[in-house]
C-alpha positions as a printed Julia matrix, in Angstrom:
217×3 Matrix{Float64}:
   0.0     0.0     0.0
   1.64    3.97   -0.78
   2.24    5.9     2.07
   0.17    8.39    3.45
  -0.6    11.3     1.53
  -0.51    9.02   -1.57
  -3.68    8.42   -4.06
  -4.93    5.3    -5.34
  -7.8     4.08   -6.37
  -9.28    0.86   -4.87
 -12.63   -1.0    -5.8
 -15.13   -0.51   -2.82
 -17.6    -2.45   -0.96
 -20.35   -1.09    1.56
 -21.32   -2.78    4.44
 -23.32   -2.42    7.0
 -20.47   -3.7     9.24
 -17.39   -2.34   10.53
 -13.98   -4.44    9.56
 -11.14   -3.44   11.67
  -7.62   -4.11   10.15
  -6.43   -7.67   11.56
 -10.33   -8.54   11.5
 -11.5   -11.52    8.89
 -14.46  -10.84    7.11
 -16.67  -13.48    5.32
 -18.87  -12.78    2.5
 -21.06  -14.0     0.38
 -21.32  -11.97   -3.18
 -23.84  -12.38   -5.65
 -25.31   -8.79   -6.39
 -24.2    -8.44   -9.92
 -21.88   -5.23   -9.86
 -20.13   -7.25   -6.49
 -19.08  -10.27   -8.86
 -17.78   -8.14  -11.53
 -15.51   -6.3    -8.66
 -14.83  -10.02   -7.24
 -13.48  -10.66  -10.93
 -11.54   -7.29  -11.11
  -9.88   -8.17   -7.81
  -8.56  -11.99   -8.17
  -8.08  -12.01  -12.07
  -5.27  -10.72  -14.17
  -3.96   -7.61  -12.67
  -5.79   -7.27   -9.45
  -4.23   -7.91   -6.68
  -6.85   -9.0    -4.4
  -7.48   -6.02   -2.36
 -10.65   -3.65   -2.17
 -11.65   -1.33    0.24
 -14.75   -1.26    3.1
 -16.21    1.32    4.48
 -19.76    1.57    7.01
 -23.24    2.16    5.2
 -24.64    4.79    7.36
 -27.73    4.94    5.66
 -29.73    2.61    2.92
 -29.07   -1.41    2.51
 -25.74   -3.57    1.06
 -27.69   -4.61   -1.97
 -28.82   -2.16   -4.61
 -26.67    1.16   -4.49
 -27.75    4.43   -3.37
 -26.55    4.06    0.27
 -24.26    7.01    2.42
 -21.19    5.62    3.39
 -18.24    6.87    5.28
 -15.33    8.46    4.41
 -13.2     6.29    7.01
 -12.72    2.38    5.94
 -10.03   -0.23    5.68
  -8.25   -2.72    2.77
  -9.11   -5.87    3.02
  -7.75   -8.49    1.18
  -9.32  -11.77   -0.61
  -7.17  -14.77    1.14
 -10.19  -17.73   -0.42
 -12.93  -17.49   -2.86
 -15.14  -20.64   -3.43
 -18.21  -20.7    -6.01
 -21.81  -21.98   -4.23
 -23.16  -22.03   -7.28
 -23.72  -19.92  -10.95
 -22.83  -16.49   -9.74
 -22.64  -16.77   -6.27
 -19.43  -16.84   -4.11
 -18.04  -17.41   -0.54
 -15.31  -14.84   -0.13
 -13.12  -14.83    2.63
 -10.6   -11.76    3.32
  -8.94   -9.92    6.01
  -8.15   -6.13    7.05
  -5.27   -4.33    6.49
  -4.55   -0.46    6.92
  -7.03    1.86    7.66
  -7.88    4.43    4.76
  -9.16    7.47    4.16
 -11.6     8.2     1.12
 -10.34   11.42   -0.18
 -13.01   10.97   -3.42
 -15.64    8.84   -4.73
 -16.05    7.94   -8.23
 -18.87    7.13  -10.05
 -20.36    3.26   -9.31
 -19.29    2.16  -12.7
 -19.41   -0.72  -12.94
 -18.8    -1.25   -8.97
 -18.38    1.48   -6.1
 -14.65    2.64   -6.51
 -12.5     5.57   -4.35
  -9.86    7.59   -4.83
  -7.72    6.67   -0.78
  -4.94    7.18    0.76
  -3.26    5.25    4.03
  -4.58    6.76    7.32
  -1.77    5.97    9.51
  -2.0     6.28   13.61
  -0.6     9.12   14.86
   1.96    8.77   17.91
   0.94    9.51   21.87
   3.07    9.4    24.71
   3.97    5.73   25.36
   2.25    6.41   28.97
  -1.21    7.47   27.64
  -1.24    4.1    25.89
  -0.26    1.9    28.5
  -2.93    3.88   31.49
  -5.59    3.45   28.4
  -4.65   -0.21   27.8
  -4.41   -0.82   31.85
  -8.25    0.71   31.81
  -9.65   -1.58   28.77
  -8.15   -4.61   30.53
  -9.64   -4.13   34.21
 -12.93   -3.16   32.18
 -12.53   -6.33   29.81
 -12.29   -8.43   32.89
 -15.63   -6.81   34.55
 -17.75   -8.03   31.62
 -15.88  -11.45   31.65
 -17.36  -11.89   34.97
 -20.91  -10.32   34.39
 -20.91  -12.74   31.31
 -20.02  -15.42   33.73
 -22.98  -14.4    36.03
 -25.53  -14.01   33.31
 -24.31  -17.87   31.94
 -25.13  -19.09   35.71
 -28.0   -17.45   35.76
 -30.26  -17.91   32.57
 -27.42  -20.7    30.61
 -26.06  -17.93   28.41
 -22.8   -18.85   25.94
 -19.46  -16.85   27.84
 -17.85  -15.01   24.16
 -14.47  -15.13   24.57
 -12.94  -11.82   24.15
  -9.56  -12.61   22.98
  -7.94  -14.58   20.5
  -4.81  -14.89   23.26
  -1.48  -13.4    23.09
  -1.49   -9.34   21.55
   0.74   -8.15   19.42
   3.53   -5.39   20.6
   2.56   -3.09   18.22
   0.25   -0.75   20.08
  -1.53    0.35   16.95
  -1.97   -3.33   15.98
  -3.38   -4.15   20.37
  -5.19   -1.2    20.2
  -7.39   -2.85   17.04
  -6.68   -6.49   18.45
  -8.39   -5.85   21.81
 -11.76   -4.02   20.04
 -12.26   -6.52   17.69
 -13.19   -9.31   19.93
 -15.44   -7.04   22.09
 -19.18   -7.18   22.03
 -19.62   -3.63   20.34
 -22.32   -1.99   17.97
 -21.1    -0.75   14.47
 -21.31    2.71   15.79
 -18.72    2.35   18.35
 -16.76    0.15   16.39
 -16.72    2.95   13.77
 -15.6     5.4    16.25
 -12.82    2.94   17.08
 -11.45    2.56   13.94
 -11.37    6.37   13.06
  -9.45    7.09   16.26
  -6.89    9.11   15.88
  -3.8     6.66   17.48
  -4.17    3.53   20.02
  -4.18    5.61   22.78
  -7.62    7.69   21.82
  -8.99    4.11   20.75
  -8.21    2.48   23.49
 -10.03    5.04   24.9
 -12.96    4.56   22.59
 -13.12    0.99   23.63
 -13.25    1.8    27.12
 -16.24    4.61   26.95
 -18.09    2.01   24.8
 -17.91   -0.71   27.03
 -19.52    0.99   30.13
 -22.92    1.11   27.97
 -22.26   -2.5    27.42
 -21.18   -3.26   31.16
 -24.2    -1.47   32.35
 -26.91   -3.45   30.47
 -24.93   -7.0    31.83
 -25.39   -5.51   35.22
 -29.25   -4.92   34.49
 -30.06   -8.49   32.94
 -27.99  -10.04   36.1
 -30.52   -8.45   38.68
């Protein structure tokens, strides 16, 4: 991918989910202007990669949503036909991007985007934000552990295991296995570095937190 502050143009694909970089993200294409992208990515001279961005208004299927300007790459790792025009598509994110132009949908949504790098932060704010998210983490492990004893609900597991070093890279790790809306998620991901998301994730889940500690009264 260019650095920031460089241009390219990337086929696009609205969703009405979030995909944070790291993050896999199944899908199933079959809307006509979809496959034709799914062709432009995987055959000669694509290179696999499109961009995603949030639908803020209107549906996946049949154009004419809003969209963000904030998204991320995400690139096709498996593709498998289910049957004449229909496809299981696996792929995973990548850098974060910012939409600096949109082009017409023609034959699929495409952007002009450039990288949207983290900025720095004082190695401190990280860690104190990272120390908060983990003490909060572990509150809604055990409120999921209550609800489970108390009406046989399934415990999510929050983490994959061991986080990368990278705090950009554990700032993203830790959010995506978090039971967050798109809305949150969204204000993750267009954080400015991993200490303001880390501090994202923490505001977000006290609303989460709080309704636990209503359905285990």
């Amino acid at each position: 991918m260019p650095h920031a502050g460089v241009v390219q143009t990337l086929p696009m694909f609205p969703l009405g989910t979030v995909l944070l970089p790291r993050e896999r993200l199944p899908l199933q294409i079959f809307e006509p202007r979809y496959v034709e992208m799914l062709d432009a990515c995987t055959g000669d001279g694509g290179d696999g990669r499109f961009g995603v961005v949030l639908i803020t208004r209107g549906r996946e299927v049949g154009g004419g949503e809003q969209r963000t300007d904030v998204g991320t790459v995400a690139r096709i790792v498996a593709t498998a036909p289910f049957s004449r025009n229909r496809y299981a598509v696996v792929a995973v994110g990548e850098e974060r991007i910012r939409v600096t132009g949109w082009l017409p949908d023609d034959p699929y949504p495409r952007a002009e985007v450039e990288e949207w790098p983290d900025t720095s932060a004082p190695r401190g704010e990280e860690v104190d934000a990272f120390d908060v998210v983990t003490a909060k983490t572990a509150e809604l492990d055990e409120l999921w552990r209550l609800l489970a004893a108390k009406s046989g609900a399934v415990v999510p597991k929050f983490s994959d295991g061991d986080l990368p070093e990278d705090p950009s890279q554990r700032s993203f790790a830790v959010a995506s296995g978090l039971p967050l809306s798109e809305a949150d998620r969204y204000k993750i991901l267009a954080a400015p570095g991993p200490a303001d998301r880390l501090r994202a994730v923490a505001e977000a889940l006290d609303d989460v937190i709080a309704g636990l500690r209503f359905r285990t009264m």
